[in-house]
TORPA-4810 file (N, C-alpha, C, O; in nm, 3 decimals):
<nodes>
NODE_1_3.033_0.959_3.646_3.044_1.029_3.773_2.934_1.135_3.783_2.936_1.228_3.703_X
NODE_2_2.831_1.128_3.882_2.791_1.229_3.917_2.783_1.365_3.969_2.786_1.369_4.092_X
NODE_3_2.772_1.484_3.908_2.805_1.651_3.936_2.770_1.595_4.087_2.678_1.523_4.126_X
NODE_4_2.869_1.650_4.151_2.864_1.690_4.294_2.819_1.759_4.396_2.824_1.749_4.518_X
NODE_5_2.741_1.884_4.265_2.655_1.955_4.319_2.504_1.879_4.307_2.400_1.935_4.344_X
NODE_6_2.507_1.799_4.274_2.353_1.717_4.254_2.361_1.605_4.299_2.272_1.522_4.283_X
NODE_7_2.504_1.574_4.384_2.475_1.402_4.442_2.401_1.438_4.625_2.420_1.541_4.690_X
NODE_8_2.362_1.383_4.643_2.303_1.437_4.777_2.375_1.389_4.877_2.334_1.413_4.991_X
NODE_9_2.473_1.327_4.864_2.610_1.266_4.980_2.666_1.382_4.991_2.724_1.369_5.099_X
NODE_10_2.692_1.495_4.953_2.758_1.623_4.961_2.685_1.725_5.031_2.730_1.819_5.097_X
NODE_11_2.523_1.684_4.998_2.415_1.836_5.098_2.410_1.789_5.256_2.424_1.689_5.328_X
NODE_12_2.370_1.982_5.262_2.397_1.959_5.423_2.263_2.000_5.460_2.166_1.969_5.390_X
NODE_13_2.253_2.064_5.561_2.103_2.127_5.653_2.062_2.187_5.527_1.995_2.096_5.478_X
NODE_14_2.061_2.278_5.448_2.018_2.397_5.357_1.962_2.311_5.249_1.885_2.382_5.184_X
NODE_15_1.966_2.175_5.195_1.976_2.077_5.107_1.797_2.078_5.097_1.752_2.055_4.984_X
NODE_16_1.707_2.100_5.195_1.554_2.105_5.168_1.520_2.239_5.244_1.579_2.283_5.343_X
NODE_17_1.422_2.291_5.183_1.380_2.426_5.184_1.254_2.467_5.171_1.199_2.402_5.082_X
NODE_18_1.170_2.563_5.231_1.014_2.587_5.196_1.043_2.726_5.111_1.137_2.802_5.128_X
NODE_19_0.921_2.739_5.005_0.922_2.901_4.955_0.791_2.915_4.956_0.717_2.835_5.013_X
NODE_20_0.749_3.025_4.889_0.602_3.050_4.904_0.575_3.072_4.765_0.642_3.152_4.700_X
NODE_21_0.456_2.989_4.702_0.418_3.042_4.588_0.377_3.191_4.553_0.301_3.257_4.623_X
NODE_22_0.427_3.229_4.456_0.474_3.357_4.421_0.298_3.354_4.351_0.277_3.468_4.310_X
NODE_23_0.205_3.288_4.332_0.046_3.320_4.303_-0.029_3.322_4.388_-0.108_3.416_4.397_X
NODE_24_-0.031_3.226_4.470_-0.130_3.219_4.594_-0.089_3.184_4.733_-0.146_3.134_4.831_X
NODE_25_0.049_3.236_4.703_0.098_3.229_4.883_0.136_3.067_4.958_0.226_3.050_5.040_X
NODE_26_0.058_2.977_4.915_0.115_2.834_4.908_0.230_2.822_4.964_0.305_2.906_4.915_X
NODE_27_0.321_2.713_5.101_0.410_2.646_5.094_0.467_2.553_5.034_0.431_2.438_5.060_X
NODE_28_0.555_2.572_4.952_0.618_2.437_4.870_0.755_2.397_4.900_0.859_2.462_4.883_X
NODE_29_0.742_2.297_4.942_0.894_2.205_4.965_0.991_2.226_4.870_0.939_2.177_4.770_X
NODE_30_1.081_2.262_4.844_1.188_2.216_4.720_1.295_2.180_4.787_1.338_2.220_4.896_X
NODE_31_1.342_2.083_4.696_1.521_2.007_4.759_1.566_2.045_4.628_1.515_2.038_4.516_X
NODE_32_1.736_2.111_4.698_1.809_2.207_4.646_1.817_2.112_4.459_1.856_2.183_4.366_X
NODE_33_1.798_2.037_4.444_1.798_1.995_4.270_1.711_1.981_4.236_1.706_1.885_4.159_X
NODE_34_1.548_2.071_4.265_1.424_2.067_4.178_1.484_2.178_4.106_1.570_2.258_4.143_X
NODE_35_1.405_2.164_3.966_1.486_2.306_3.887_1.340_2.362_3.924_1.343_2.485_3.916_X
NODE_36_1.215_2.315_3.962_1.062_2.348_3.950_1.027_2.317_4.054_1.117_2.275_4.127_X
NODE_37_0.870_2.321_4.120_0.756_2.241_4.101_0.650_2.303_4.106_0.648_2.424_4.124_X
NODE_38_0.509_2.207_4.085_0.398_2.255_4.095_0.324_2.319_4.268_0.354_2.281_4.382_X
NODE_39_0.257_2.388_4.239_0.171_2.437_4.348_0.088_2.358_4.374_-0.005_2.353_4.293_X
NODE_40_0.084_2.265_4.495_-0.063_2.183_4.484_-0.154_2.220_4.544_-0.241_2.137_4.573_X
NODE_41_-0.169_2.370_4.588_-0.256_2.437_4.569_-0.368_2.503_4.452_-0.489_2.493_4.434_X
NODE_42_-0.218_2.597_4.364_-0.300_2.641_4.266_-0.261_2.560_4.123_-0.323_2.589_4.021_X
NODE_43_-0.165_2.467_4.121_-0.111_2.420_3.996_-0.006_2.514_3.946_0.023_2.483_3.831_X
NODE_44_0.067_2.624_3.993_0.110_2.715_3.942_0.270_2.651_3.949_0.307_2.586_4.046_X
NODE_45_0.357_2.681_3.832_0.448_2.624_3.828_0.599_2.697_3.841_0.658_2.772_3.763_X
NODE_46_0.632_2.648_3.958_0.741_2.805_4.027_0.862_2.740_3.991_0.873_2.621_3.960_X
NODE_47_0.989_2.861_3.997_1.113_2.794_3.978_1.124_2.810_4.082_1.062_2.893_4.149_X
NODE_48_1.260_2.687_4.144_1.330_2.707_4.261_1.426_2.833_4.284_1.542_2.838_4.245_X
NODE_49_1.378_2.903_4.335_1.453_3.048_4.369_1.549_3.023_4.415_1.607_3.130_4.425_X
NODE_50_1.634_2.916_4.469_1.775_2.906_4.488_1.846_2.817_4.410_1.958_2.773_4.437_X
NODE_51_1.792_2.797_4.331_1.875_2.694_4.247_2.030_2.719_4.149_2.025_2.754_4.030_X
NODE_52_2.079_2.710_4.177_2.273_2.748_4.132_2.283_2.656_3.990_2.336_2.545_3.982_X
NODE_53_2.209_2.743_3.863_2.191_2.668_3.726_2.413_2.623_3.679_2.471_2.536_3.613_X
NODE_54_2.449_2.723_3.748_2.621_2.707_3.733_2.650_2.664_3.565_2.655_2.718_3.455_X
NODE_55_2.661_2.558_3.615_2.733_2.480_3.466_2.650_2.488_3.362_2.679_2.538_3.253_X
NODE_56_2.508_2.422_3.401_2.418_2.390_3.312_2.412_2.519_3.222_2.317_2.516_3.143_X
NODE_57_2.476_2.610_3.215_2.435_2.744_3.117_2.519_2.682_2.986_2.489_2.723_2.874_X
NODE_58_2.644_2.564_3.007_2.675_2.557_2.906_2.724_2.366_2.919_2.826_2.319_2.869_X
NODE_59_2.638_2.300_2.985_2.697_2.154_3.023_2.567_2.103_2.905_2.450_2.141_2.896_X
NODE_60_2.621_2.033_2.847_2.557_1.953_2.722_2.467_1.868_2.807_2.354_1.860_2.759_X
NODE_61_2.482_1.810_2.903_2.437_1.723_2.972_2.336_1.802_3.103_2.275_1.740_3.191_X
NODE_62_2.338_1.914_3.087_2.198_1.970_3.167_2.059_1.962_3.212_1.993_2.016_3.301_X
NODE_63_2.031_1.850_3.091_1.876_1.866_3.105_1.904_1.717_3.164_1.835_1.700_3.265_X
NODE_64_1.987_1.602_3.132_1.981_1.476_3.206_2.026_1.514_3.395_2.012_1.428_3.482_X
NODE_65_2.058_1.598_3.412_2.100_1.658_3.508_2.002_1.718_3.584_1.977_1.702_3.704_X
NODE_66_1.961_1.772_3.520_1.821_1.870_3.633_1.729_1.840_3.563_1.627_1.890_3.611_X
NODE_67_1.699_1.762_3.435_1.557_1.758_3.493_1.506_1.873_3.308_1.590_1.936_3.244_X
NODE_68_1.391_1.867_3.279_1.317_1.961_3.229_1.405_2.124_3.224_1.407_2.192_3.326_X
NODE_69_1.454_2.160_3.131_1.529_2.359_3.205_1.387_2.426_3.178_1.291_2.400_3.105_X
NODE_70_1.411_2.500_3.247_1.306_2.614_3.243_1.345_2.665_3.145_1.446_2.616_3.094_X
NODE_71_1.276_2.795_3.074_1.275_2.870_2.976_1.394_2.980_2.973_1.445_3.021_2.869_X
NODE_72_1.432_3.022_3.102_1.502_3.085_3.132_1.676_3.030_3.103_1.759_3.076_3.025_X
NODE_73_1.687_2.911_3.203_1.839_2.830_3.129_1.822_2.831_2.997_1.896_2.912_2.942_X
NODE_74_1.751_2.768_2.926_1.749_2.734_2.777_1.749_2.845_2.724_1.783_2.840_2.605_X
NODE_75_1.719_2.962_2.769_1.734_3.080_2.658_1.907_3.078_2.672_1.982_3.091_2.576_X
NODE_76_1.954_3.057_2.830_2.096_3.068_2.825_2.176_3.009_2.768_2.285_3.063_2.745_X
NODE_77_2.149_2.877_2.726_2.211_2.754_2.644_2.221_2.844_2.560_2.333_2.893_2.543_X
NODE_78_2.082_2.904_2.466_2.098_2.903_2.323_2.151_2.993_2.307_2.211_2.998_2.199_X
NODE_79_2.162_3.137_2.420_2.237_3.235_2.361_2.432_3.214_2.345_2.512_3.261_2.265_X
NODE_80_2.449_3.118_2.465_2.596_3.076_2.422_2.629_2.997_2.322_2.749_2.989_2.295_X
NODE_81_2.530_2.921_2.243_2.523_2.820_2.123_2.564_2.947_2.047_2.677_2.953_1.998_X
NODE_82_2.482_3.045_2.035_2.467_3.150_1.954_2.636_3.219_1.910_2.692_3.221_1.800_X
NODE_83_2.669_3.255_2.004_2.814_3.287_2.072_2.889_3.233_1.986_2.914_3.270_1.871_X
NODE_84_2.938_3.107_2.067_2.985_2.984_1.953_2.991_3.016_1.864_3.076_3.090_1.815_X
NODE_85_2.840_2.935_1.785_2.848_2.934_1.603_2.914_3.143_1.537_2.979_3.180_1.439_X
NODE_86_2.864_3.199_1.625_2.897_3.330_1.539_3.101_3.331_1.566_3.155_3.362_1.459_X
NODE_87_3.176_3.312_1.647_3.272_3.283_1.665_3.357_3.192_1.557_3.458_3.230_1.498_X
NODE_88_3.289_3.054_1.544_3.341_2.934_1.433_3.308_2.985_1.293_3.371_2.945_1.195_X
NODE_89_3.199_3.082_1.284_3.185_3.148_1.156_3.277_3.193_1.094_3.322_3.150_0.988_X
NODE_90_3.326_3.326_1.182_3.436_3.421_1.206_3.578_3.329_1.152_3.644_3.385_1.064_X
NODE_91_3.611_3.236_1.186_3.713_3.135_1.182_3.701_3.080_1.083_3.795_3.098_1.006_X
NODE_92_3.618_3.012_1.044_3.584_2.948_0.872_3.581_3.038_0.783_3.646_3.005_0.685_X
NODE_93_3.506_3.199_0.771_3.500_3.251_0.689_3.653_3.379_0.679_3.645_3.488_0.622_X
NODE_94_3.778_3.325_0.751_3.843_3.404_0.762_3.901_3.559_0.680_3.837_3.655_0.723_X
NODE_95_3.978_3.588_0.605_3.940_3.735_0.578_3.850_3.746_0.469_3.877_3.819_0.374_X
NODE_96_3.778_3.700_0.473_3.642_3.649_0.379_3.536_3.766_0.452_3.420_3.733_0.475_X
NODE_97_3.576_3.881_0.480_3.527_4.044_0.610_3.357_4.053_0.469_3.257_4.093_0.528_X
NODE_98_3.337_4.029_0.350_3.207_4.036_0.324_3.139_3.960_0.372_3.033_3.999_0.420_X
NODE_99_3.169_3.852_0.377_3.036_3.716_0.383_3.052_3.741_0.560_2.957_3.689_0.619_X
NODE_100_3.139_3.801_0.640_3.098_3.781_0.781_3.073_3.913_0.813_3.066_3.947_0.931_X
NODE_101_3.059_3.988_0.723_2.985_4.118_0.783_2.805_4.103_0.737_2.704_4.138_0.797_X
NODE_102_2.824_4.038_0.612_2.634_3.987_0.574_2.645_3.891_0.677_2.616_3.964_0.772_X
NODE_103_2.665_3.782_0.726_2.622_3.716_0.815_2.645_3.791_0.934_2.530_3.785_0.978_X
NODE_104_2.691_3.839_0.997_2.654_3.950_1.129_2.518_4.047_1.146_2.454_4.064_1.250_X
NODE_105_2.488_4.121_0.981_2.429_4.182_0.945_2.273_4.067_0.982_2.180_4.074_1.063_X
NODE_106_2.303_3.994_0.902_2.145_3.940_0.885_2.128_3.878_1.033_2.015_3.896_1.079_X
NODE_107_2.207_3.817_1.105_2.220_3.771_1.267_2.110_3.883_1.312_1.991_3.878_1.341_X
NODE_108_2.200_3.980_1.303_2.146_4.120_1.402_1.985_4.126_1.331_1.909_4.151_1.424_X
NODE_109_1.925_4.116_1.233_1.824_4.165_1.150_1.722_4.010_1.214_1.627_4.038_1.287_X
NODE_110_1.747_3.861_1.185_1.739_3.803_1.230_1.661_3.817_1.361_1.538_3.806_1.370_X
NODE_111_1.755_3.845_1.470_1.726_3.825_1.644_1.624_3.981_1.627_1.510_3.977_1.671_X
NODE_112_1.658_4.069_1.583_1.556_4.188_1.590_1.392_4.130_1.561_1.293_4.150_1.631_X
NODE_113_1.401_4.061_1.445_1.224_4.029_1.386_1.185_3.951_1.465_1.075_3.953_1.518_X
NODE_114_1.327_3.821_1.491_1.222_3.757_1.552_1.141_3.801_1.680_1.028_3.754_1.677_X
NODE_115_1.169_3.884_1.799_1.151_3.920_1.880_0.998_3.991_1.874_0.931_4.027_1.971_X
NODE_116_0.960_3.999_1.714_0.828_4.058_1.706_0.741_4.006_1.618_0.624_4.046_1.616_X
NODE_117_0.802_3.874_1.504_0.719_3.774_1.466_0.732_3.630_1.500_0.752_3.532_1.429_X
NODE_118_0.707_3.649_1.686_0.717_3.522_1.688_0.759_3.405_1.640_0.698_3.299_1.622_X
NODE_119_0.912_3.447_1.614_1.004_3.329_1.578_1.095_3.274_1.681_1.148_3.346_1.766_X
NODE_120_1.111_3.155_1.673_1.228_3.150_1.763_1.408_3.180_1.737_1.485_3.139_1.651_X
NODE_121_1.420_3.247_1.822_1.529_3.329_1.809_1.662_3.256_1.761_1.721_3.295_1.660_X
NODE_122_1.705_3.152_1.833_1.769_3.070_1.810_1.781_3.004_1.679_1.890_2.980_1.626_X
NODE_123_1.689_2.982_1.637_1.720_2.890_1.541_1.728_2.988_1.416_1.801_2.952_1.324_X
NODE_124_1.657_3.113_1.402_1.633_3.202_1.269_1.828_3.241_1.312_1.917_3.221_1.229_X
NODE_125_1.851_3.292_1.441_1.976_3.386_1.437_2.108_3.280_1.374_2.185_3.326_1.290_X
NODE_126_2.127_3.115_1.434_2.201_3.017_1.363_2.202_2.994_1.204_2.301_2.989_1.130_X
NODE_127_2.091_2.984_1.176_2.058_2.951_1.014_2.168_3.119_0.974_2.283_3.101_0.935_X
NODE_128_2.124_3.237_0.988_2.200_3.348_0.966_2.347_3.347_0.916_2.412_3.379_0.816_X
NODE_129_2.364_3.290_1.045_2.568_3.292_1.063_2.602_3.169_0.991_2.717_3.153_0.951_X
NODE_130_2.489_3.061_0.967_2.609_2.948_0.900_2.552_2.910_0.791_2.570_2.792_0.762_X
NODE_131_2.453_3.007_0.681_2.400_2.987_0.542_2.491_2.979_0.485_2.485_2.872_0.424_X
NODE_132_2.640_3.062_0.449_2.769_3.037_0.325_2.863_2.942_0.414_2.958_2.892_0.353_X
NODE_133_2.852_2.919_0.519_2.955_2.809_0.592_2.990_2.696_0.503_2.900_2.613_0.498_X
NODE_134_3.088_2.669_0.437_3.087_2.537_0.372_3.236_2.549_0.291_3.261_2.588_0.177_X
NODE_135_3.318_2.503_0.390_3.502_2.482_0.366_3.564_2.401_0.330_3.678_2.394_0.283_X
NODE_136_3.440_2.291_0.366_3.495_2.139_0.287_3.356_2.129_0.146_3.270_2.208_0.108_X
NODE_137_3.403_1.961_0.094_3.350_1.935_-0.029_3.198_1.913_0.005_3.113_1.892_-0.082_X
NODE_138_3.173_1.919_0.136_3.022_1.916_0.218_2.948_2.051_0.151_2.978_2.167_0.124_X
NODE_139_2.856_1.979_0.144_2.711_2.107_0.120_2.733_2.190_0.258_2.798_2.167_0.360_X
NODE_140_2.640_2.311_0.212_2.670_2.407_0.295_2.576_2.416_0.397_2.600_2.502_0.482_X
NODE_141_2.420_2.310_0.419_2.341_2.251_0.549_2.464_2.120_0.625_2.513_2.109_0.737_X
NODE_142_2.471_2.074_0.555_2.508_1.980_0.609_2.642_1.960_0.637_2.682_1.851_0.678_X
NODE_143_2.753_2.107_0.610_2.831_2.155_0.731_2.755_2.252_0.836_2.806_2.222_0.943_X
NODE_144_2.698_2.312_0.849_2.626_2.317_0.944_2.559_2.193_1.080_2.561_2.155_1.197_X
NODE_145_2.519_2.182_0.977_2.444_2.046_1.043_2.562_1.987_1.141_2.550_1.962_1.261_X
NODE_146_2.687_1.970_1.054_2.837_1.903_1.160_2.869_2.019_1.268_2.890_1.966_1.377_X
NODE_147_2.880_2.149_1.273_2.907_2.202_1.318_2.810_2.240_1.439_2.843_2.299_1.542_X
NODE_148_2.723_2.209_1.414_2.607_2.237_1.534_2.631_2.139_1.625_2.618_2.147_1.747_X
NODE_149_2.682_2.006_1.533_2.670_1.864_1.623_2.793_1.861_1.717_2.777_1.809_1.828_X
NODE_150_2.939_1.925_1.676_3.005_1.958_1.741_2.983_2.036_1.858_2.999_1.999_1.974_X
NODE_151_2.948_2.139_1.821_2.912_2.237_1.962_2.749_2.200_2.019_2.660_2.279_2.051_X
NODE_152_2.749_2.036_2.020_2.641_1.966_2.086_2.466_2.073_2.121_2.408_2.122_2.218_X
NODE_153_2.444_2.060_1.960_2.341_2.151_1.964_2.208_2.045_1.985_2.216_1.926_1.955_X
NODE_154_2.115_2.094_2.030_1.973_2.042_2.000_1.952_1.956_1.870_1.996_2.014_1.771_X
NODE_155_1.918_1.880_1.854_1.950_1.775_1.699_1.777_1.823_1.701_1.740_1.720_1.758_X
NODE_156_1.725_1.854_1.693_1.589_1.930_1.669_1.606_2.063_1.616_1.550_2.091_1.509_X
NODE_157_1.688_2.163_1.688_1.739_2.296_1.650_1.803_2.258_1.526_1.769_2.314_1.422_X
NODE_158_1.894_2.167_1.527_1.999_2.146_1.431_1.923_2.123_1.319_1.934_2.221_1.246_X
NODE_159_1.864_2.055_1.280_1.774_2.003_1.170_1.685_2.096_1.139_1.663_2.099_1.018_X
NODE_160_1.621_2.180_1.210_1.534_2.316_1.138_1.601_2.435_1.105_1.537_2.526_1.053_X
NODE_161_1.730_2.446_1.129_1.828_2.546_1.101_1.888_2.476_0.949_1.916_2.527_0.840_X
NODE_162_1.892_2.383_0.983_1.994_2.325_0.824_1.838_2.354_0.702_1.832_2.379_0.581_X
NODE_163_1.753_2.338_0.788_1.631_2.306_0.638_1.609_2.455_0.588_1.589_2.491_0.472_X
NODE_164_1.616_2.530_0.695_1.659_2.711_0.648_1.717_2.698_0.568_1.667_2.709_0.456_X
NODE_165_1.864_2.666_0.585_1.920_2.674_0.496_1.906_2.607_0.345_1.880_2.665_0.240_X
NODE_166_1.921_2.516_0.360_1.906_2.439_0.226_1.778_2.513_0.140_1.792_2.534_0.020_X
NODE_167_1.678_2.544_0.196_1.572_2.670_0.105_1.610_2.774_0.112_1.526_2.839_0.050_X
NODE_168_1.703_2.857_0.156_1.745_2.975_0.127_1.702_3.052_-0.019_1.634_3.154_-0.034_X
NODE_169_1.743_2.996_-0.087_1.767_3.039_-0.293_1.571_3.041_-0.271_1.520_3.105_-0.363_X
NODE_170_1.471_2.988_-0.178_1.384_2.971_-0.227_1.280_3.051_-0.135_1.262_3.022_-0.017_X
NODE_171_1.194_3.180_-0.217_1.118_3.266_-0.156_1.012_3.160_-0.083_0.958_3.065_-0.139_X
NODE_172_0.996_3.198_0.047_0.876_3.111_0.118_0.727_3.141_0.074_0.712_3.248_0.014_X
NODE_173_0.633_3.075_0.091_0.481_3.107_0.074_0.489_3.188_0.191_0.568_3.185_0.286_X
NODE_174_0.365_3.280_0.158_0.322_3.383_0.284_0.291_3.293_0.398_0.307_3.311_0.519_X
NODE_175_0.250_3.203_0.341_0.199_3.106_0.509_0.302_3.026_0.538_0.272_2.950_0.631_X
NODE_176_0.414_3.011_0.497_0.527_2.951_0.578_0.502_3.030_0.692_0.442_3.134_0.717_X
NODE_177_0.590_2.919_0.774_0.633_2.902_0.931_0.703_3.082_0.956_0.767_3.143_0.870_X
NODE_178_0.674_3.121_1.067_0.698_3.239_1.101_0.892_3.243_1.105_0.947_3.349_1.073_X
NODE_179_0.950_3.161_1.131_1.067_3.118_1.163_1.185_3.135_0.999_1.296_3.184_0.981_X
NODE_180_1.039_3.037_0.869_1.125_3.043_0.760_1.118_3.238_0.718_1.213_3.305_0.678_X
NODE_181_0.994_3.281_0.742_0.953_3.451_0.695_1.056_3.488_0.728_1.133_3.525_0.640_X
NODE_182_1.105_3.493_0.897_1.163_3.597_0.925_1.369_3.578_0.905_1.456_3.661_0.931_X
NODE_183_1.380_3.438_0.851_1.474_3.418_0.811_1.529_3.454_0.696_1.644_3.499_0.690_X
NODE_184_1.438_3.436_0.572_1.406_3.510_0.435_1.416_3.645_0.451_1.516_3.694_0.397_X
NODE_185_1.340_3.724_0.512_1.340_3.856_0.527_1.499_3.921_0.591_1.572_4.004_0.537_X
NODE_186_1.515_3.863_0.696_1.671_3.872_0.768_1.788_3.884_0.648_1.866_3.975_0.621_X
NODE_187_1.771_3.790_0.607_1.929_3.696_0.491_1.876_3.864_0.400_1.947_3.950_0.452_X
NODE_188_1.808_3.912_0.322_1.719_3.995_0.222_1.757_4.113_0.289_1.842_4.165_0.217_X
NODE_189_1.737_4.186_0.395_1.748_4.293_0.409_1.897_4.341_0.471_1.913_4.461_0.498_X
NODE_190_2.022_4.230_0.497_2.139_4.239_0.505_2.200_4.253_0.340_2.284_4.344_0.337_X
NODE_191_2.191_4.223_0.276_2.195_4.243_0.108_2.140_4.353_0.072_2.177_4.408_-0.032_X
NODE_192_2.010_4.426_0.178_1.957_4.552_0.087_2.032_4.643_0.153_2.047_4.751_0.096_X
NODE_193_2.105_4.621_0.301_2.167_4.745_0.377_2.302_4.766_0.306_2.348_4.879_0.292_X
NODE_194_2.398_4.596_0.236_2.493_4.629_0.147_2.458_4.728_-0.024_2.527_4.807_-0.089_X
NODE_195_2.363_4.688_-0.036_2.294_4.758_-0.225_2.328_4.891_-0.184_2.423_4.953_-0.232_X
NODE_196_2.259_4.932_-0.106_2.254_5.068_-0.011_2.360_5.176_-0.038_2.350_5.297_-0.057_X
NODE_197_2.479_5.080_-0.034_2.632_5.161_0.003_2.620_5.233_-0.171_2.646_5.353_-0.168_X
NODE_198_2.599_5.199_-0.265_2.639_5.195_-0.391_2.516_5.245_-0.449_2.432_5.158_-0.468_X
NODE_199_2.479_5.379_-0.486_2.422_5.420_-0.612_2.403_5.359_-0.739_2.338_5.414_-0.828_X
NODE_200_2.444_5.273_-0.747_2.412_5.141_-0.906_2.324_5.086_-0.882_2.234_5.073_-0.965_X
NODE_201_2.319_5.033_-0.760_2.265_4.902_-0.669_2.112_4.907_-0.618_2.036_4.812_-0.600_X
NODE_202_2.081_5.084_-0.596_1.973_5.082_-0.535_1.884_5.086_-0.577_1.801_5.147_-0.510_X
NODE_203_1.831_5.024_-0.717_1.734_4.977_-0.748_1.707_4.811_-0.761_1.601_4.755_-0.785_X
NODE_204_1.836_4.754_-0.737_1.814_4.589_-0.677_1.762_4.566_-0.522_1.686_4.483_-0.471_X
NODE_205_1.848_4.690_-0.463_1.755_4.717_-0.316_1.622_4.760_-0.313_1.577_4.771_-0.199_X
NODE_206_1.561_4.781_-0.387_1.436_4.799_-0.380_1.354_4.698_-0.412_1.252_4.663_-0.352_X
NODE_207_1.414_4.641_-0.533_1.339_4.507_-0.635_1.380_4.346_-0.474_1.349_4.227_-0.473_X
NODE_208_1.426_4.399_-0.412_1.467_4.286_-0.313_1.360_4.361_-0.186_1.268_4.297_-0.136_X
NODE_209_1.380_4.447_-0.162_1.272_4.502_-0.011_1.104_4.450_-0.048_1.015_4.419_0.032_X
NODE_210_1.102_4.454_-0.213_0.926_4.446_-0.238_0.902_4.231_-0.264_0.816_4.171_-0.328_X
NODE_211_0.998_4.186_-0.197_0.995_4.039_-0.189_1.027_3.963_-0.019_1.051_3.847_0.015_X
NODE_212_1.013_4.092_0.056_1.015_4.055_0.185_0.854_4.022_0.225_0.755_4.080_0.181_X
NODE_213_0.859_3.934_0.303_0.742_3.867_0.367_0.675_3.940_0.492_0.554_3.961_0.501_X
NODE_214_0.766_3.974_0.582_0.669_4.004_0.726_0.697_4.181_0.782_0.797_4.252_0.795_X
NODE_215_0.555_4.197_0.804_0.550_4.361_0.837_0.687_4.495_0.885_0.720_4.610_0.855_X
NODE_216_0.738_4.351_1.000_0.858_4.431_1.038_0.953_4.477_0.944_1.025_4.577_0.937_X
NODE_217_0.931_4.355_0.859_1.072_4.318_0.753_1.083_4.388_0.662_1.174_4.395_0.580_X
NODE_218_0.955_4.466_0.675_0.931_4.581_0.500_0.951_4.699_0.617_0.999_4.799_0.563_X
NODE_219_0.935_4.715_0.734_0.935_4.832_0.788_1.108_4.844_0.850_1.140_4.934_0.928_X
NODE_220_1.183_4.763_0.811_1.318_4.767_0.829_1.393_4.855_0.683_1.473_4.947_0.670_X
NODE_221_1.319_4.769_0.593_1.360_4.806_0.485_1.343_4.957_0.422_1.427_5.025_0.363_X
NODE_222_1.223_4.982_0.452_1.172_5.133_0.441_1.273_5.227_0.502_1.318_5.332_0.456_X
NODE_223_1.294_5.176_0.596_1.433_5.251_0.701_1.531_5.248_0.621_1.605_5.344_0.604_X
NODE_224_1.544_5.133_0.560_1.747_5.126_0.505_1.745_5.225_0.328_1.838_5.263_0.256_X
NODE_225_1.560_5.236_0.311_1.556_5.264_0.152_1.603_5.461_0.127_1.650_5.524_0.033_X
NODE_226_1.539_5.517_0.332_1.519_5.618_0.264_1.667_5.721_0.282_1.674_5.829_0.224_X
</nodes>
């Protein structure tokens, strides 16, 4: 069955529309289910300013639906993916309050770096919340890996989040992928904010801050050392 808001037996007068390119002033046609189009003027590539994304913020079936998402839906997908997995965490790791306060911890540490070493957010902040996930006799990627598939994740996302994981135990080369750095560094400096609490500890917090990889990640740490 086709969404009803996208069968065109349901649109009325309002169903085609002109806007003006928001670069060079250009008229462009859109019918109410372009999520885009180009300027064939300047090539410039506009969203449809009326477009009602509704469901698609969380319909698995969105992109067969409209088409290509812009950057904008897909950040929305992933932040409710995000949602989710930190939720099913919460639930698997039940009063298990250490391992889901380090995985909250490194989440938050996570979505912070990436935002400034060009990582993608999504996939460093998932790997976070579901590195100790593992309730059955399953490895602990590859409950993940099920659990992503459940809450109908990206099988692209899904697969570079599980490979996080599964290298976890293993310090990255400096030239790894910006994504594995700031994941390493994340998981590392939620462990140095716990060392922290405890006067015994804070010289493993230190011997752990001088094995972080990316600028931010030592300048987080500097914060939690002094």
């Amino acid at each position: 069955m086709q969404c009803p808001g996208q069968d065109s037996r349901y649109w009325d007068g309002e169903a085609v529309f002109e806007s003006r390119c928001p670069k060079c002033g250009n008229v462009i046609e859109f019918f109410k289910d372009d999520s885009k189009r180009r300027c064939r003027q300047c090539d410039h590539e506009v969203l449809n300013p009326r477009i009602d994304f509704g469901c698609a913020s969380y319909c698995p079936f969105a992109e067969q639906c409209l088409g290509s998402l812009p950057p904008e839906m897909l950040a929305q997908k992933q932040d409710l993916l995000i949602e989710k997995v930190a939720l099913e965490m919460k639930r698997q790791h039940g009063e298990d309050f250490q391992k889901i306060g380090h995985a909250s911890r490194a989440a938050r540490f996570a979505e912070k770096l990436a935002k400034v070493e060009e990582a993608n957010k999504a996939v460093v902040v998932l790997a976070a919340y579901l590195a100790e996930i593992s309730e059955t006799p399953e490895s602990t990627p590859s409950r993940a890996k099920t659990i992503l598939h459940e809450l109908k994740a990206n099988e692209a996302l899904s697969d570079e989040v599980c490979t996080l994981i599964e290298h976890l135990a293993q310090r990255p080369e400096p030239s790894a992928s910006s994504n594995s750095r700031v994941f390493h560094d994340a998981w590392n400096l939620a462990s140095i904010s716990s060392l922290m609490k405890d006067a015994s500890t804070i010289s493993q917090a230190k011997e752990l801050a001088s094995t972080l990889l990316t600028a931010n990640g030592r300048q987080e740490a500097a914060t939690l050392l002094t």
